[in-house]
N, C-alpha and C positions, 0 to 999 in steps of 0.2 A: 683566371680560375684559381681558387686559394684552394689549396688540399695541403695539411700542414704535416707534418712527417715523423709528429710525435702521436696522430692519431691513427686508426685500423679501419676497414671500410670492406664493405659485402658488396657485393656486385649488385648491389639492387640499390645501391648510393644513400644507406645507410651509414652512418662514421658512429665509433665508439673511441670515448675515452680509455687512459689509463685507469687500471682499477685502484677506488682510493675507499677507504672503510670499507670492501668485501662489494663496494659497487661499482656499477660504471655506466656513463652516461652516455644517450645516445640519441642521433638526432639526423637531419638530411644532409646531405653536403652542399656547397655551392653551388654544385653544377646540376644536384638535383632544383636547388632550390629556383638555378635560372633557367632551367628548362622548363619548371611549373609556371615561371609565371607570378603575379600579384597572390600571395595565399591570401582568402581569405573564411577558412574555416578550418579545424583540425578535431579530428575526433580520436581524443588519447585513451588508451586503454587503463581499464580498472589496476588499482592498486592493489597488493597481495594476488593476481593473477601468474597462471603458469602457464610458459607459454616455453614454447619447442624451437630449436633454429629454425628460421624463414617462415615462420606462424605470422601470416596477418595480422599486425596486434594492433595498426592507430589509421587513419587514415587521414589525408593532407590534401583539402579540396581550393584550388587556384581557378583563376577568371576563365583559364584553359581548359581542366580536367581536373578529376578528383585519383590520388594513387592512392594504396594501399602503403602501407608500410610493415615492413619484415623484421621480424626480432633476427637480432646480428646471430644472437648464441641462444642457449636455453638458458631458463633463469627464474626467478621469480622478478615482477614488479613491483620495486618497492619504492616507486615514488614518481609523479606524472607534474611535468609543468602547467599545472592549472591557470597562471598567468595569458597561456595563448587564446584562453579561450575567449578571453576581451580581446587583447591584442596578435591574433595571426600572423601579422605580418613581421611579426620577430623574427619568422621561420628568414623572411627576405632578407633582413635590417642584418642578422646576428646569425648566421647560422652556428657560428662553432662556438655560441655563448649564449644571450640571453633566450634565442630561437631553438634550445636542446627540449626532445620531446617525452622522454622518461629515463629512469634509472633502473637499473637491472642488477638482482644478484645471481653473475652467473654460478648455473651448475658445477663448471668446473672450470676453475680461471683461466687454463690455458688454450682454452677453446679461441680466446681472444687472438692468440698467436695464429691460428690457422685463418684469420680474415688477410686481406690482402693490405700490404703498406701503402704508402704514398705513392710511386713509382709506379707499382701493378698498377695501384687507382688509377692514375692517370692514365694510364694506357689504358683503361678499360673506357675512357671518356672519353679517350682521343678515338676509338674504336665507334662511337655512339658518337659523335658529332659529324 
């Protein structure tokens, strides 16, 4: 299970980048993504959208079940990987690269620091397995 320890993660196995131009990227982790399964469909949320922490904003449907996906922080949406929507299975292939599912300017950047590091993440996996 890869959880890398430069990135921040929500208990709901969302992961967020470092903020770089006033944004930050975010997407599922491995372990969501092998607990899903084959993805193949994802429904990203509108661009220039606001959205609340833990606001349903995309959803990630796999050969198993379809989850819901949770904004890490609040923010606006300023930008959606449109590429997934031919290719899904990025979310598999790449999670913490070509598989990232929008960008987000949060409201207030340090909200970032209150998601959980690498370490908690795993523990909260090792908890769920």
């Amino acid at each position: 299970m890869d959880i890398p320890a430069s990135l921040r993660y929500a208990r709901t196995h969302e992961w967020t980048s470092e903020l770089e131009a006033d944004v930050m990227t975010v997407g599922i982790t491995d372990f969501a993504q092998d607990q899903l399964g084959d993805v193949v469909y994802v429904e990203l949320p509108e661009e220039g959208a606001r959205v609340a922490a833990g606001d349903a904003v995309a959803v990630v449907e796999s050969v198993k079940t379809a989850s819901d996906i949770y904004a890490p922080v609040a923010g606006t949406v300023k930008a959606v990987n449109a590429d997934l929507e031919s290719a899904p299975e990025a979310i598999n292939e790449e999670p913490y690269g070509g598989g990232w599912l929008f960008r987000i300017a949060p409201d207030d950047a340090s909200d970032r620091e209150a998601l959980l590091d690498a370490d908690a993440y795993r523990a909260v996996c090792e908890e769920e397995s």
